[in-house]
TITI-766384 format. One record per residue: x, y, z of N, C-alpha, C in turn. Coordinates in steps of 0.05 Angstrom, whole numbers, plus 5000, padded with zeros to 4 digits. Example, Ala and Ser with C-alpha at 12.3 -4.5 7.8 and 13.67 -1.06 7.14 Angstrom:
<recs>
526448865156524649105156526449345156525749555142527349795143525850015157
</recs>
This chain:
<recs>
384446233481382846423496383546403525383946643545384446613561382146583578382746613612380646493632377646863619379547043630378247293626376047273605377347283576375147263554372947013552374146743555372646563559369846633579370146723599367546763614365846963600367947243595365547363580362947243560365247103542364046923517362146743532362746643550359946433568358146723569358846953584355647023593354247243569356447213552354647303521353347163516353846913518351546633498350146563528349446623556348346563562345046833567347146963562345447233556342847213527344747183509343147083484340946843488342546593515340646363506338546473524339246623543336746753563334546913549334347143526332447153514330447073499332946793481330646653472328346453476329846423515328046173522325646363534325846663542323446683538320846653518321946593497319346463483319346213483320046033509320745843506318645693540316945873540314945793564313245583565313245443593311445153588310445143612308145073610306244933636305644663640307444573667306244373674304444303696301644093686300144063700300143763710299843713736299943433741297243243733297243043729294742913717292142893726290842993747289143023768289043293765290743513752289043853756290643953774291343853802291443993824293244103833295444033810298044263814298344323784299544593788300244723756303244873763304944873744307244963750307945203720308345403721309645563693312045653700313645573678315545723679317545653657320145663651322545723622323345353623322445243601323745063602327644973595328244843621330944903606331844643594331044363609331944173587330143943593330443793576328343503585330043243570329643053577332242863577330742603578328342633565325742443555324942343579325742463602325142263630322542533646325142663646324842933662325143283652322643383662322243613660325243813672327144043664327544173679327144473684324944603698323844773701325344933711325145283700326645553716323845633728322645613746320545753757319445993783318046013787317946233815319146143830319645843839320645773863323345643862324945633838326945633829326745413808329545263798330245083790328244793798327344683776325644453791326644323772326343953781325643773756323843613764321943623748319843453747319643153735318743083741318342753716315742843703316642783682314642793660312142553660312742323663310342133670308242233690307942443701305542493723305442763713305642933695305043183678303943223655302843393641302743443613304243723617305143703590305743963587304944173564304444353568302944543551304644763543304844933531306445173518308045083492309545393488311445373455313445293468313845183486317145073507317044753506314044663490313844313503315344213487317344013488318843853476316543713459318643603440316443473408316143203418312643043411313242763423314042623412315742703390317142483371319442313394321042143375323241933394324342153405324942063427328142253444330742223437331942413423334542343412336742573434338342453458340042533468341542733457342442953467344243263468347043283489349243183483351043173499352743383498354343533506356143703499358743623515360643543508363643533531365443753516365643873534368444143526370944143547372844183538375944233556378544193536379344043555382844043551382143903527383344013502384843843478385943583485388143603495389543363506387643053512385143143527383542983528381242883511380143143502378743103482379842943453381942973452383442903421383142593419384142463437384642233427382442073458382742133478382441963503378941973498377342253502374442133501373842003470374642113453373441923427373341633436375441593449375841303450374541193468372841323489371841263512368741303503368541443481365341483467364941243451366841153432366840933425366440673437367740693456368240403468365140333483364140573500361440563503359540543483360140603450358140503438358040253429360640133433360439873428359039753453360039753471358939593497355639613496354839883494351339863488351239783469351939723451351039533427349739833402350940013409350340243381351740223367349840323337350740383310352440663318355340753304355540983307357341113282357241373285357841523259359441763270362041743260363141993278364142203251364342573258363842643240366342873253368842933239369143153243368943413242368143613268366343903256369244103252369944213235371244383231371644693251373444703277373044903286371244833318370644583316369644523341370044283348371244063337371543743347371143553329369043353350367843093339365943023349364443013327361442903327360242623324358842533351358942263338355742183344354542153324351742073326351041653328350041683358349041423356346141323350346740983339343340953332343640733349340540693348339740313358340940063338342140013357343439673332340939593322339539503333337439383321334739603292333639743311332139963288333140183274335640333285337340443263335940653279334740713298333141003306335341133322335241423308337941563324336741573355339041513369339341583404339841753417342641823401344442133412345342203398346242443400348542583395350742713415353042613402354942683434356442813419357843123421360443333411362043323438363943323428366643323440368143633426367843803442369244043432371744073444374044003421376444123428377844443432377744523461378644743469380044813486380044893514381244863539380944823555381744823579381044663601378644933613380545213605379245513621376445543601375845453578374045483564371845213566372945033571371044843579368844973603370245033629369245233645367145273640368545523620365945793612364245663601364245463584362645263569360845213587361445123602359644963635358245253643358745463647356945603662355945783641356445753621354245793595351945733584352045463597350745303596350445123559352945113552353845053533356144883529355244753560356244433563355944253584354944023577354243863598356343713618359043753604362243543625363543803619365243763632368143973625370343723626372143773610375143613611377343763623378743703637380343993646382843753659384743943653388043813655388543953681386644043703387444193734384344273744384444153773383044193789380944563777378344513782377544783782378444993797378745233796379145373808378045573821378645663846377645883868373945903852375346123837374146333822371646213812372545863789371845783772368645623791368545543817367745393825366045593840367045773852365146063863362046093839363146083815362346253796359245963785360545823788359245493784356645483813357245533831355245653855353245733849355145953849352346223841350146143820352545973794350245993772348145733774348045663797347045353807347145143802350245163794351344943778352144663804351844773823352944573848355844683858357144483877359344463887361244333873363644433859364844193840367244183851367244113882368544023892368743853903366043663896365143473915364543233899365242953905365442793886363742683872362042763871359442713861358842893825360443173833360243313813362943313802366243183813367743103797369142833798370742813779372342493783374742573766376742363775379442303756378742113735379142133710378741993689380841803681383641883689385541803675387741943693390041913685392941983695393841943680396542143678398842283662400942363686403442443672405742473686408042733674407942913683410743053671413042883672414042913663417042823655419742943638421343023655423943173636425543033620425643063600427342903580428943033561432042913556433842993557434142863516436142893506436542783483438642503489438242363475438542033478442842123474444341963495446942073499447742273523446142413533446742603548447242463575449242503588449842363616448142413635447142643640445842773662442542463664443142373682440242213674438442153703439142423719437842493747437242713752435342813764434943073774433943073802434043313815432743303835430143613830428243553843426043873838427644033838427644153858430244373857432144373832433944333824435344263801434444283771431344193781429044303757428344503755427744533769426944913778429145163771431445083782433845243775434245243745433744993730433644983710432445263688430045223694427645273679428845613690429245723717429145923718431646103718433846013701436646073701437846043710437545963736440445923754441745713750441945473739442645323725443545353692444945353681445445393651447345273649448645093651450345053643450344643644451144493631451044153633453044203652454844163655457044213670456144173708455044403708453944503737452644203751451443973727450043903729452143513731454543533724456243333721455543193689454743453672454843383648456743483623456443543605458943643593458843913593461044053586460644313585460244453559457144533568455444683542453644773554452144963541449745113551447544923550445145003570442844793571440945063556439344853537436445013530433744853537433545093554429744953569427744883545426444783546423544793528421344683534418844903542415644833549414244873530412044733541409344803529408345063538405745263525404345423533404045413570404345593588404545513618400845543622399745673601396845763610394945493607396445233586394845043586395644763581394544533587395844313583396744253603399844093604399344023635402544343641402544563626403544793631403444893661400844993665399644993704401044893728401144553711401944403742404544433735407044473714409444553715409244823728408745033729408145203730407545113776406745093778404945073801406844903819407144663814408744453826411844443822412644613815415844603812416644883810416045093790417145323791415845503815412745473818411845673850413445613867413045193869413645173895416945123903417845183886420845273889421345513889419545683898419946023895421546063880421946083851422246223833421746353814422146443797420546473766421746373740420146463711421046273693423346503675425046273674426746503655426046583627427046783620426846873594428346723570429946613578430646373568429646103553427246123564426845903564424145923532424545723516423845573485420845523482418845633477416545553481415745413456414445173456412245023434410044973435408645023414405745003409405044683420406544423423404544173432406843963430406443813445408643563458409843423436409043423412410843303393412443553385411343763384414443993378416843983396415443983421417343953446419743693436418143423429419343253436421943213409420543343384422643443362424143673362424743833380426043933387428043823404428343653423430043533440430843313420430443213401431043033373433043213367432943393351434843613344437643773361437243773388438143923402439443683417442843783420444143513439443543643468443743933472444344053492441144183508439444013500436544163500434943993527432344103537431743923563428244083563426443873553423343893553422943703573419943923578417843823602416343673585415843393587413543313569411643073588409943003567407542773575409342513584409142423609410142133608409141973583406841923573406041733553406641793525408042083525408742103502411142293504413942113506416942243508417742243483416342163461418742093438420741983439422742013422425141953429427041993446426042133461427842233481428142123509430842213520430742073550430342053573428041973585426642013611428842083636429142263652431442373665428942303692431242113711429642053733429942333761427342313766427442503787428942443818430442573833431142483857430942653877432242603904432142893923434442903931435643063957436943083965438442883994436642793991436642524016438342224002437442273971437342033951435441943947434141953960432241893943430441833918429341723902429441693875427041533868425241623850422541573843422541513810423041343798422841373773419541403758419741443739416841503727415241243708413241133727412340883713408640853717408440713696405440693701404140603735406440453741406040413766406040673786407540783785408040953807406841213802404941173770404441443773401341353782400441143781397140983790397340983819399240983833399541063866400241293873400541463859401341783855404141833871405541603872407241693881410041763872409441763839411641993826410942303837413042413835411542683854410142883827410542923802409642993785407342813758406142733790403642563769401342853764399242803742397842993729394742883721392842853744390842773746389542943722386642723714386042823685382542873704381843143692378943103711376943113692374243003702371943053689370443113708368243443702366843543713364343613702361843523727359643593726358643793732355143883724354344113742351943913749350144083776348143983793346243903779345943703759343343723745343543443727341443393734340343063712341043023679342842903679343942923654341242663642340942583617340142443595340342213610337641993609338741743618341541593600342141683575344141623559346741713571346441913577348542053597350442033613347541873637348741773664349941493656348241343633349541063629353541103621353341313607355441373596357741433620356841483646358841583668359241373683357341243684356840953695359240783683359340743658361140603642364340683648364940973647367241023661368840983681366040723697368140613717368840413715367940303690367139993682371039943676371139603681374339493673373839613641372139483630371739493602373339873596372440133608372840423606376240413610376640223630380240213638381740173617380839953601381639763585382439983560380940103550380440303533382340623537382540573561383940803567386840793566387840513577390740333568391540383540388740273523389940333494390740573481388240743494388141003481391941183488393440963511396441073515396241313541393541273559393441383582393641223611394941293631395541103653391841053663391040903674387540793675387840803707385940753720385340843741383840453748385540233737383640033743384639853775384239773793386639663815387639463806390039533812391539273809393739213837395038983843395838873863398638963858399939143872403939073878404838963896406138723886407138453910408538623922409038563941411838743960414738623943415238473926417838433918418538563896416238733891416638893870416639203884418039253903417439483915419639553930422339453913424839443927426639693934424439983916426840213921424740383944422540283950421040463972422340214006422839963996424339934012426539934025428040084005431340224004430540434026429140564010428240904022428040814058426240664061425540684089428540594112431240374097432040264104434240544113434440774089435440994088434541174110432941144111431841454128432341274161432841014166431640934195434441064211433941114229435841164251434841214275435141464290434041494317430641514317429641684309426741674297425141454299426541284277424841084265427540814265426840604287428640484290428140254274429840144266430039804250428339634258427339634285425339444296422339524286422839774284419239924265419139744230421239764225421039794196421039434199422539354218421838954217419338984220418339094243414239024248413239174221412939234206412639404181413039184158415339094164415038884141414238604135413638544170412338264178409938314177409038574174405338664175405538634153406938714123406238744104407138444083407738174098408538044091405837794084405337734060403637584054401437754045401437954032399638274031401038364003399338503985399038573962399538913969399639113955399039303957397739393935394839593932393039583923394539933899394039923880395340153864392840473875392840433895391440723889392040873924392241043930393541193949391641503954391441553980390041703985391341894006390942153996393042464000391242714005392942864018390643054033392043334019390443514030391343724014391943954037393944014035396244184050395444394079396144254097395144304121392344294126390944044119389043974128388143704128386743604140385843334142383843274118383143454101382343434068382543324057382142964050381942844018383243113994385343033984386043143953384143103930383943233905381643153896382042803876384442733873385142523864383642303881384042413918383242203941381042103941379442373930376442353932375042173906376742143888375141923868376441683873378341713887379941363896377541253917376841453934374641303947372141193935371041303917368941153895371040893884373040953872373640703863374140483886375340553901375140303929372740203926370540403944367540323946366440153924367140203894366140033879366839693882369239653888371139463885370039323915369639363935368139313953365239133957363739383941361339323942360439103916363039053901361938843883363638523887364438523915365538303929367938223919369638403903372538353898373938203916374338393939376138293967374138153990371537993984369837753998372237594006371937554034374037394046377537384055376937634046380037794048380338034068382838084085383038324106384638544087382938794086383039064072384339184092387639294093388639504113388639764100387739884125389040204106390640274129393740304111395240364126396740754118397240804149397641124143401041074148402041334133404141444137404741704146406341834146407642124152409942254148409542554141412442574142413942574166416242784164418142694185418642944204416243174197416743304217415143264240416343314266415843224288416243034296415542954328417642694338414842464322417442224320415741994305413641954321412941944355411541824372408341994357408842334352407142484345405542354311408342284297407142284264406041984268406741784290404841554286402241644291401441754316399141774324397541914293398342124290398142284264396742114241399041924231398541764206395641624218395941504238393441314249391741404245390541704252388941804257386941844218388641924203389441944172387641664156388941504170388341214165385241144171384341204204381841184201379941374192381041574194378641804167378841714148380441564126379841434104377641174105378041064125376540894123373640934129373841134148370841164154369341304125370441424117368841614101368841374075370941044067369840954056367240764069367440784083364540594111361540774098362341054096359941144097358841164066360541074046359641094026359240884016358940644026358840404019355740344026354440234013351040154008350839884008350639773984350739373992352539294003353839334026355839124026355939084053356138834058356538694088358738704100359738754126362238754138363838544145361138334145362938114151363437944130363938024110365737914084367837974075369038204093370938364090371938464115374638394125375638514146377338794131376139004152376639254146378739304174381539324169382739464182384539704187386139794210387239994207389539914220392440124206395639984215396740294208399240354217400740594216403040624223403940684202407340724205409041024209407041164208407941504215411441504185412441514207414941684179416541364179415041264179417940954173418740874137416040984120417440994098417541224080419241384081418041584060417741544035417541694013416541683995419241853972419242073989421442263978421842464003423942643993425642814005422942994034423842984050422043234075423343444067424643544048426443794051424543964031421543944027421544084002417544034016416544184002413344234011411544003991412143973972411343743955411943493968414843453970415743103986414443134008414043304028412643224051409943204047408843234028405843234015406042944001407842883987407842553986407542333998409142424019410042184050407042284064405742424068402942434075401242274060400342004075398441844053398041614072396541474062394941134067394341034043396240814052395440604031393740334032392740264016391240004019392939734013392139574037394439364029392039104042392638814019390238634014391538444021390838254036393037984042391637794018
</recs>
């Protein structure tokens, strides 16, 4: 279903659920008489009232009310109503396993049920009395239908394989769903990676974007062109409308101003792709880093030389340039105390741990010694000359000597001093890691970079400046935590290391960043 019909289909069923909750009226009175409230009940979450009333949207707590009308919830046990809708991709294998893993950790009985035509159902009880708790569905659909789902009000998360969009988040406003652009109402769950892969034998075992792009949009056809043998190349994607389709679509064919050729092999889902390039000597699929099949990971490069291979590592610092953040989105409103425990848990090592298995890159920190970081120190040794002299890149590496680098990286979004939305949940994960005394007794740098346009004197000041907006805005979100347990500093190297190529609007969107580095 596309974006178009999907909304309709939201404001049919919200149309429908709108008449019936008119018979669905309740009054609440506070316990003393002296306030009374009427109006449509829309949900209660055994804690809290949530009221549509004259004065809008309210939630009440239920402990200082009664409630009266054909709208009052039953006082039987409270048994939790979850709904998660979106991307397949995520729903299939990654939340099951993240529903599970939470029912183990709370200590629930659980029963999972497949619904024919809509997912998986998984009803939890109390370990101990066997009394149902929840029910949580996981509807497998799309990322554009999860959406509609959400402003249907016929889902409580959305899963989605790309940032919301314009439209999608306008529309989320209005219906007072909140801002879901703001990190509170979303997060990165996970990471994934495009990756071109070639059939096992084929020489060609580099690309550069460009080169990709030409690919996909004919001007390339031939192995040959490419210092491979001479035979025709056949492209092959996934659907462009869903999956990680978009960000191919978006990050390589837009932003190489071109279009897609007619040429090019379409498949229904990443194992056709990946049995197809099985089959085909002369064949070349976009697929999931975590799931290439048999086939051969073709490293990306630029025109500088540059060269980024595709690893769990590099795609946890985002600095493969075709990493593919996995999101989960909220709307403005008090989910189930079962709920919030459940989002809570998502940041837990235990949720990382789970997400490793499930065969998704995790979002947990981990430390990169600098000796393991020997082709970003090629790169910088490459690019130094008048700019960026040898003496920068010595003070650069005597700063970063006895210092860890922390896997998570923070990027702005294109001509602006904007957190990316990846940036904006790296800062919750810092802040967590922080405030639960990880780095007690340790100096925290955040160090900025830049690209390479303009004179270096300009991209230092630049990066610096980069550097302490990250930090401040982690300062301001931090609650328990003392400063003097933690030296919080700032360092900047403007363009001394890039990342990849300045010749292209993506690489200079790479080399824009701060990193965290931990002695």
């Amino acid at each position: 279903m596309n974006f178009s019909h999907a909304i309709v289909a939201a404001a049919f069923l919200a149309l429908l659920s709108g008449f019936s909750a008119f018979a669905e009226d309740v009054t609440l009175t506070s316990r003393d008489g002296s306030i009374e409230l009427t109006g449509t009940l829309l949900t209660f979450d055994g804690e809290f009232y949530r009221v549509d009333t004259e004065f809008g949207i309210l939630t009440v707590d239920s402990s200082g009310v009664t409630c009266e009308g054909p709208g009052c919830p039953s006082l039987g046990p409270f048994v939790a109503e979850l709904t998660i809708s979106g991307a397949y991709s995520m729903g299939e294998v990654l939340f099951p396993a993240l529903v599970e893993g939470f029912a183990l950790r709370q200590g629930y009985a659980l029963k999972r049920e497949e619904v024919l035509g809509v997912g998986t159902l998984y009803t939890l009880y109390d370990g101990a009395s066997g009394q149902e708790q929840a029910r949580i569905t996981i509807k497998l659909t799309t990322s554009a239908e999860g959406f509609a789902d959400l402003l249907g009000q016929q889902a409580d998360m959305v899963l989605s394989m790309r940032q919301a969009s314009i439209r999608e988040r306008s529309m989320a406003r209005e219906a007072g769903l909140g801002d879901l652009r703001i990190a509170r109402q979303s997060r990165v769950i996970a990471l994934d990676a495009l990756v071109p892969i070639v059939s096992p034998g084929n020489p060609v075992t580099k690309l550069s974007i460009s080169q990709l792009a030409a690919i996909y949009a004919g001007k390339i056809s031939n192995w040959n062109e490419l210092g491979g043998e001479d035979a025709p190349i056949t492209p092959y994607l996934m659907d462009i409308e869903e999956g990680f389709g978009p960000a191919f679509m978006q990050n390589v064919i837009a932003a190489s101003g071109v279009t897609l050729s007619d040429r090019v092999r379409f498949h229904p889902s990443n194992k056709a792709l990946t049995d197809a390039i099985a089959r085909d000597p002369f064949g070349i699929a976009i697929t999931s880093f975590m799931r290439p099949g048999n086939g051969e990971v073709v490293q990306l490069s630029g025109t500088c030389g540059f060269k980024v291979q595709a690893s769990a590592q590099s795609i946890k610092a985002e600095d493969y340039p075709l990493t593919m953040p996995m999101y989960l989105y909220l709307p403005e409103r008090r989910l189930p105390l079962l709920g919030r425990e459940f989002l809570s848990y998502l940041r837990t090592d235990s949720a990382q741990f789970v997400t490793r298995r499930a065969g998704f890159v995790d979002q947990a920190l981990t430390r990169i010694p600098i000796q393991d970081q020997g082709d970003r120190m090629a790169n910088a040794i490459a690019a130094s000359g008048n700019e960026v002299a040898l003496s920068e890149l010595k003070r650069m590496v005597e700063s970063f000597d006895g210092k860890d680098r922390l896997s998570i990286s923070f990027r702005f979004e294109g001509g602006s001093t904007l957190l990316d939305a990846p940036s904006r949940s790296n800062i919750a994960l810092l802040v967590k890691a922080l405030e639960s005394g990880r780095f007690d007794g340790h100096q925290v740098v955040f160090v900025g970079f830049s690209d390479g346009q303009g004179t270096a004197e300009q991209n230092l000041n630049l990066a610096r400046k980069r550097a302490t907006a990250v930090r401040k805005q982690v300062l301001s979100q931090l609650e328990a935590f003392d400063q003097d347990r933690v030296g919080l500093q700032v360092e900047a190297f403007g363009e001394a290391m890039p990342m990849a190529c300045d010749d292209s609007a993506w690489g200079r969107g790479v080399n824009r960043r701060v990193e965290i580095w931990v002695d």
